[in-house]
NUZA-462942 format. One record per atom (N, C-alpha, C): residue number from 1; residue in one letter; chain; y, z, x. Coordinates in steps of 0.02 Angstrom, whole numbers, plus 50000, padded with zeros to 5 digits. Each point is the difference from the previous one (the first is absolute). Layout:
N
REC     n   res   chain       y       z       x
REC   NUM     A       A       Y       Z       X
...
END
This chain:
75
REC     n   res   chain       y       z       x
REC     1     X       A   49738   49572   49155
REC     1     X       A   50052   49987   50049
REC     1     X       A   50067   50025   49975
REC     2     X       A   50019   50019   49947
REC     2     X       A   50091   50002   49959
REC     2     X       A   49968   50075   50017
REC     3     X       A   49950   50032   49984
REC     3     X       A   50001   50063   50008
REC     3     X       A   50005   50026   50062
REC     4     X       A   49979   49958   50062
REC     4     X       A   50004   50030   50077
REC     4     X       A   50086   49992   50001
REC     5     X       A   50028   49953   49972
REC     5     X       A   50064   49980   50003
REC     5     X       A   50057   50037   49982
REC     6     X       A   49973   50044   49933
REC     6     X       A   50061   50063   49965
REC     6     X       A   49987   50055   50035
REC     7     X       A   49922   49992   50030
REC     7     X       A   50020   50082   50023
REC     7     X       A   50046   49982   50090
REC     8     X       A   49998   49934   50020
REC     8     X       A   50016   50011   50068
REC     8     X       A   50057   49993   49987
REC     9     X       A   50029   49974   49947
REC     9     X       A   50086   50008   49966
REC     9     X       A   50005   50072   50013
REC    10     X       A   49963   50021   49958
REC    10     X       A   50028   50078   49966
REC    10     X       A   49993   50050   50076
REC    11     X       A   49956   49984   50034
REC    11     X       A   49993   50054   50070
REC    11     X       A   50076   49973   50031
REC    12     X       A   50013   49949   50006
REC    12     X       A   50048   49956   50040
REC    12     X       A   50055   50049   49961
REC    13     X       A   50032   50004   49955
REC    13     X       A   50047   50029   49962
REC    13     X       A   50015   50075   50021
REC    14     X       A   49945   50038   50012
REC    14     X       A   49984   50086   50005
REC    14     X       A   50002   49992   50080
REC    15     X       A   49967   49951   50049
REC    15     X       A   50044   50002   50044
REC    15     X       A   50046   50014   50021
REC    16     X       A   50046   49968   49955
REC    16     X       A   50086   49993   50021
REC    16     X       A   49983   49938   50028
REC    17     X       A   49993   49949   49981
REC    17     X       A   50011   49932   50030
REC    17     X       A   50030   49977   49937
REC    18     X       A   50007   50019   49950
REC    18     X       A   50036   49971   49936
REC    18     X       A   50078   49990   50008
REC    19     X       A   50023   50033   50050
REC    19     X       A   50097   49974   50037
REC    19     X       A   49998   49931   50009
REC    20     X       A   49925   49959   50027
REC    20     X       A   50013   49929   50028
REC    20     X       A   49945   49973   49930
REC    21     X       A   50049   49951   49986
REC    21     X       A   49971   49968   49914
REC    21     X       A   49926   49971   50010
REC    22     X       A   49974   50012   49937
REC    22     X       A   49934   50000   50000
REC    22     X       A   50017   49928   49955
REC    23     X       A   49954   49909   50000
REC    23     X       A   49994   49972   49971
REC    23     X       A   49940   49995   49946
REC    24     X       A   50032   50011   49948
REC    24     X       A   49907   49995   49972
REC    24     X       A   49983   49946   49987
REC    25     X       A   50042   49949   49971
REC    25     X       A   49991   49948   49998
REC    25     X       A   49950   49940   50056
REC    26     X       A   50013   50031   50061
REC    26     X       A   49969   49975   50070
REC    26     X       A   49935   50047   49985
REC    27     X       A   49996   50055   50000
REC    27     X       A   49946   50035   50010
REC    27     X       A   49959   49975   49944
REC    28     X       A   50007   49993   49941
REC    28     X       A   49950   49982   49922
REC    28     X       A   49990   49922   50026
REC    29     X       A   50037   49947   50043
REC    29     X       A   49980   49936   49996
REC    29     X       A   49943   49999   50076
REC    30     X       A   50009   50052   50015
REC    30     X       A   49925   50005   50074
REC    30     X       A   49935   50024   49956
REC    31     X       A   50031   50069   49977
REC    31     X       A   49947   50019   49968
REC    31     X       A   49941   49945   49945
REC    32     X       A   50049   49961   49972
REC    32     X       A   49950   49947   49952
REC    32     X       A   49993   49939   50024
REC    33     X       A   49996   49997   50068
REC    33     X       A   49987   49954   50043
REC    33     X       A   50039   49936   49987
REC    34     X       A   50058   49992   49999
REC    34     X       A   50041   49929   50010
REC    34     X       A   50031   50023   50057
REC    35     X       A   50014   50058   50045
REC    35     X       A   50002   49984   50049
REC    35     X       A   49962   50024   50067
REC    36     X       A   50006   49956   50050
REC    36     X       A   49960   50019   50059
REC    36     X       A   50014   50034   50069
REC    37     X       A   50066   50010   49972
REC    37     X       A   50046   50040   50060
REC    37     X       A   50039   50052   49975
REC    38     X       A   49986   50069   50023
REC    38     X       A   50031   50062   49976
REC    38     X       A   50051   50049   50048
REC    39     X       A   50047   49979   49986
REC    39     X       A   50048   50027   50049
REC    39     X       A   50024   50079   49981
REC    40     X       A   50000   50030   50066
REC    40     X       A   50007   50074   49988
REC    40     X       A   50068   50021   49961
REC    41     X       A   50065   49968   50038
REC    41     X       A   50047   50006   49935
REC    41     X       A   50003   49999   49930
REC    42     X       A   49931   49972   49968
REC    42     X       A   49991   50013   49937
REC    42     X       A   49978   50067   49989
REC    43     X       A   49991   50033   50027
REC    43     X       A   49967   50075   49989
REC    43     X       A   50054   50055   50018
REC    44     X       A   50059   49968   50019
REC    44     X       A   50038   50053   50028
REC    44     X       A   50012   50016   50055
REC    45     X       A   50004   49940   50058
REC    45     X       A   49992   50004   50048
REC    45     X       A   50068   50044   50016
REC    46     X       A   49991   50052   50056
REC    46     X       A   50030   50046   50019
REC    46     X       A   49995   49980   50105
REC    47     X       A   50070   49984   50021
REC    47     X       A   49978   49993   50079
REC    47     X       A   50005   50045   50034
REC    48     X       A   50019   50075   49984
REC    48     X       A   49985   50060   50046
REC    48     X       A   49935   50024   49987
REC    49     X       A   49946   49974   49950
REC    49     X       A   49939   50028   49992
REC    49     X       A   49988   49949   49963
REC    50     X       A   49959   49954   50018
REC    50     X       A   49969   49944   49966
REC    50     X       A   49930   50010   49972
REC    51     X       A   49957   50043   50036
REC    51     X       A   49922   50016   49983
REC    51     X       A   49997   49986   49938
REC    52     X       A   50038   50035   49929
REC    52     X       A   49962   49994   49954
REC    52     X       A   50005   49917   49958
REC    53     X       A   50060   49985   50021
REC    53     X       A   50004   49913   49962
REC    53     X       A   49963   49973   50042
REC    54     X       A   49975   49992   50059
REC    54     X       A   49967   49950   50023
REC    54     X       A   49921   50025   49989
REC    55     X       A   49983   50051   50000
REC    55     X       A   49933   50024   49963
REC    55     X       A   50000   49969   49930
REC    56     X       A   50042   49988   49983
REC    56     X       A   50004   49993   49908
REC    56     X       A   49981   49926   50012
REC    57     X       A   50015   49968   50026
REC    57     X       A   50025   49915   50000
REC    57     X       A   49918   49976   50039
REC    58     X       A   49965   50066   50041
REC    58     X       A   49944   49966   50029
REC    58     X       A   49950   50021   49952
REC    59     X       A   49998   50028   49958
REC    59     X       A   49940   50038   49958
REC    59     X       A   50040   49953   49920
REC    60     X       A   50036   49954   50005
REC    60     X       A   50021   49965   49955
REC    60     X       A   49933   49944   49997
REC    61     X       A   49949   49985   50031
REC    61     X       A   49968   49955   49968
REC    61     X       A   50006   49932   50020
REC    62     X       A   50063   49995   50034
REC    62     X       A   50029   49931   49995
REC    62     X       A   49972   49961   50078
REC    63     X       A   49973   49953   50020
REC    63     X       A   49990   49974   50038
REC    63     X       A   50023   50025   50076
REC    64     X       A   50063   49980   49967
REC    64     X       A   50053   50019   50054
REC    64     X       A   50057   50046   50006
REC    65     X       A   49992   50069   50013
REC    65     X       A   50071   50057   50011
REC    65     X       A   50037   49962   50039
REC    66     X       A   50062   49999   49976
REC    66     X       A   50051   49980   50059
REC    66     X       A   50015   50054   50018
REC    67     X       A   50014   50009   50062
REC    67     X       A   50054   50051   50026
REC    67     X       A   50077   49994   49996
REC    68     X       A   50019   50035   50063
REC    68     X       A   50071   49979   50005
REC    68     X       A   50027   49948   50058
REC    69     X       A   50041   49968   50033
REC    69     X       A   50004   49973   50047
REC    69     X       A   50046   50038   50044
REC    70     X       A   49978   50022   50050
REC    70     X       A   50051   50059   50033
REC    70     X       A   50045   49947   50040
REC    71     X       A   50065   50061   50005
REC    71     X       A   50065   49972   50037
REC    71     X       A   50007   50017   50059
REC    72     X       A   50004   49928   50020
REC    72     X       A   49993   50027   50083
REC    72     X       A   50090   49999   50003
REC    73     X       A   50031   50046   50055
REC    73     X       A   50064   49979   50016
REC    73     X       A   50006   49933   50039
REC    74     X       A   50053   49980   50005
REC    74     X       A   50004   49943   50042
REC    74     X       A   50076   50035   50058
REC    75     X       A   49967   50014   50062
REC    75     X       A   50052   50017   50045
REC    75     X       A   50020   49915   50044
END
């Protein structure tokens, strides 16, 4: 699992998703299972192109990918 984890770091990085901070700290505590919810902002979530953090966060293993919660306007 740490190994599916550096390389989806390291693709995430060569991306160009490395502008929006990568936690490793979040990512190493999914990966060794203390946690059960993996949120894409740990991977670098990027909101003009999200595909690759939220791919990262669902192939994380973890029970549960969170997504994002979209903004609705309020007129």
């Amino acid at each position: 699992m740490m190994r599916l984890v550096a390389c989806t770091v390291a693709l995430l990085s060569v991306a160009g998703l490395a502008a929006a901070e990568v936690n490793e700290e979040m990512i190493d505590r999914v990966a060794g299972g203390e946690l059960t919810e993996a949120k894409a902002s740990w991977w670098g979530f990027d909101e003009r192109d999200s595909t690759e953090a939220l791919q990262a966060a669902i192939n994380s293993g973890a029970p549960k990918p969170a997504t994002w919660r979209s903004r609705a306007s309020k007129s």
